[in-house]
C-alpha positions as CSV (number, residue, x, y, z in Angstrom):
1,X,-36.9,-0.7,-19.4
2,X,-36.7,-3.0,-16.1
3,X,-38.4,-3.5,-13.2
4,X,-37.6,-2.1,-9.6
5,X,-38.8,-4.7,-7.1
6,X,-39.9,-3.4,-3.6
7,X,-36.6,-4.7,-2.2
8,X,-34.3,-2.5,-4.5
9,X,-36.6,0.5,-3.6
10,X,-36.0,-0.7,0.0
11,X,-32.1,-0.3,-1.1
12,X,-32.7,3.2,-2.7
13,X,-33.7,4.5,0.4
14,X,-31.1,3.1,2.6
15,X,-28.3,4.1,0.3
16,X,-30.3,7.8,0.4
17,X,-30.6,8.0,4.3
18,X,-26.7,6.4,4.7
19,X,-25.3,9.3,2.1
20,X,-27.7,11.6,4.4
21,X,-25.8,10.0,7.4
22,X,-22.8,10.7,6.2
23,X,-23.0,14.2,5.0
24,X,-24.4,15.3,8.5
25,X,-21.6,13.4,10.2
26,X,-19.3,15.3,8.2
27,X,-20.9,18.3,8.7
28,X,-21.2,17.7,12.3
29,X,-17.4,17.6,12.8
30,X,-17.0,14.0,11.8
31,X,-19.5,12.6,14.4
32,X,-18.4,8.9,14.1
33,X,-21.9,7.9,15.3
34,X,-23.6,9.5,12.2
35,X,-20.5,8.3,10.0
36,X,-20.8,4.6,11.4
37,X,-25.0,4.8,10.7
38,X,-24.5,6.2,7.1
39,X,-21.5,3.9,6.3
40,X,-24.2,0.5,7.5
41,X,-27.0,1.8,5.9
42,X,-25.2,2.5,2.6
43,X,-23.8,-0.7,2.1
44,X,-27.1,-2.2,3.5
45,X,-28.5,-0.4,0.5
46,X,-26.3,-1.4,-2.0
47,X,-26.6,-5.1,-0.8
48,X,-30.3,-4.6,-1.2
49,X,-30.3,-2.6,-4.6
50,X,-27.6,-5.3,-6.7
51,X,-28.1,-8.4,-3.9
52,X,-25.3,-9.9,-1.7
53,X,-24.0,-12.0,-3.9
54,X,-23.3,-9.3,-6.6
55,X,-21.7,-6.9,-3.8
56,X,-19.6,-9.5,-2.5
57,X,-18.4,-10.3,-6.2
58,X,-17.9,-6.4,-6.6
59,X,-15.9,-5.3,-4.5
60,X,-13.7,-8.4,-3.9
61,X,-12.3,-8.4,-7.0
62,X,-8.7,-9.0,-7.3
63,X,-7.9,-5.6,-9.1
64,X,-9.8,-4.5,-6.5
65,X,-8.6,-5.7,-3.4
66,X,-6.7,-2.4,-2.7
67,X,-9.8,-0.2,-2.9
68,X,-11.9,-2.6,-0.9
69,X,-9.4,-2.2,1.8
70,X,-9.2,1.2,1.9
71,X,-12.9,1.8,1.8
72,X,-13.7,-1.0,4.5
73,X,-10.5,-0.1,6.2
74,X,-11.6,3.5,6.3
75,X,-15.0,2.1,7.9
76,X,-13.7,0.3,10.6
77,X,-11.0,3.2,11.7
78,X,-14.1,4.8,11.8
79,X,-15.8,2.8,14.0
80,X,-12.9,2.4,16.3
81,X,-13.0,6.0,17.0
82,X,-10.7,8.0,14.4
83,X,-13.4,9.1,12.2
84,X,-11.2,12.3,10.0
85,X,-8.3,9.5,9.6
86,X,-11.5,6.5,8.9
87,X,-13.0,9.0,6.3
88,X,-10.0,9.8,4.4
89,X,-8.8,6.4,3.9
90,X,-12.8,5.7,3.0
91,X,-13.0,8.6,0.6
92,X,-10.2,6.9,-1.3
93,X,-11.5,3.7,-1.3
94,X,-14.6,5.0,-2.7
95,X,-12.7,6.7,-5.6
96,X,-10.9,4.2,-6.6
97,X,-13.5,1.8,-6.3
98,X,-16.7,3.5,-7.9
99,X,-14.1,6.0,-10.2
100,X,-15.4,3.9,-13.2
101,X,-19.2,4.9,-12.7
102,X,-18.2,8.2,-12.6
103,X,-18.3,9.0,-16.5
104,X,-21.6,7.4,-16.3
105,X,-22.9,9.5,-14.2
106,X,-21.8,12.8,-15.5
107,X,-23.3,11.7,-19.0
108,X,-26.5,11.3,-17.1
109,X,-26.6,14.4,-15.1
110,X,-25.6,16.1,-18.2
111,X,-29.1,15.2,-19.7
112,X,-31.1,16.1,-16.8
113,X,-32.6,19.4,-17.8
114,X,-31.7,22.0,-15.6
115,X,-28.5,20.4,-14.6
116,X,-27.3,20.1,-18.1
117,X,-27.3,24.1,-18.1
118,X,-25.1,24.3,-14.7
119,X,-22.7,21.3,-16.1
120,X,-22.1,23.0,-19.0
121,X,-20.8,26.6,-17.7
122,X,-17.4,27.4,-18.3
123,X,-15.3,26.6,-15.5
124,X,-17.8,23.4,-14.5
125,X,-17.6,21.9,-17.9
126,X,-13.3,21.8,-18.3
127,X,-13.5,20.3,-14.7
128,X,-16.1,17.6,-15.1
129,X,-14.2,16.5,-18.8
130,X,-11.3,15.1,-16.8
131,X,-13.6,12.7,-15.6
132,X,-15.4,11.9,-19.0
133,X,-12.2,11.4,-20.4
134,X,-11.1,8.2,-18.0
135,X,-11.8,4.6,-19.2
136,X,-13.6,2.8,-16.8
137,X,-13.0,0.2,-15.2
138,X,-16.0,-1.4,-14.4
C-alpha cells in the first residue's frame, strides 16, 4: 500500500466540501455562489491530492484541450453569472475529461459490500456495463 500525507488528506476534504458545494448549489437553483465555492475548493483539492504540477500536466494535455475548456469554461461562465449555462458546459467537461476513471470506479464500488448488492440489480447492472465497457483513456 502507499502512504497518504497530511496534505493529500488536506485534499480529500477539499475535494469532499467542493462536491458538497456543488450539489447544494445545484440543489439550491444553481446558486452560483455555492457553485463558484465548490468549483475552488475542488480543484484546490485535487491540486492538493495529485500536486500542481501533476494537475497542470492533467488536464492540459493536448487530447485534452477540448475538455479542459469546457470544464474551466463552464467554471468561469459560472462565475460571470450564468451558472445553468456555466454548469452544463462544466458537466461535459468533466465527462469527457474524468470518463476514463469511470470503469475504475464502478469496478471499485462493485466490491464495496453493500454497494455491490445495489450495482448488481437488474436494471442498475445493464446501465453501469456501458460504462465498464469503454477503454479508457487515461
Amino acid at each position: 500500500m502507499f502512504e497518504v500525507t497530511d496534505f493529500q488528506k488536506i485534499g480529500i476534504g477539499l475535494t469532499g466540501f467542493g462536491a458538497f458545494f456543488l450539489f447544494l448549489g445545484i440543489i439550491f437553483l444553481f446558486d452560483k455562489g455555492l457553485l463558484a465555492i465548490g468549483n475552488i475548493l475542488f480543484l484546490a483539492g485535487l491540486a492538493c491530492v495529485i500536486g500542481l504540477e501533476r494537475t497542470f500536466r492533467f488536464f492540459f494535455q493536448q487530447h485534452k484541450w477540448k475538455a479542459t475548456g469546457f470544464f474551466i469554461g463552464g467554471m468561469v461562465i459560472v462565475l460571470i453569472g450564468w451558472p445553468l449555462v456555466g454548469m452544463i458546459l462544466e458537466t461535459y467537461g468533466f465527462f469527457l475529461l474524468f470518463g476514463g476513471f469511470f470503469p475504475v470506479v464502478i469496478n471499485f464500488l462493485r466490491r464495496v459490500p453493500v454497494l455491490s448488492t445495489i450495482l448488481n440489480l437488474p436494471g442498475i447492472s445493464g446501465f453501469l456495463s456501458r460504462f465498464e465497457e469503454r477503454n479508457p483513456m487515461v
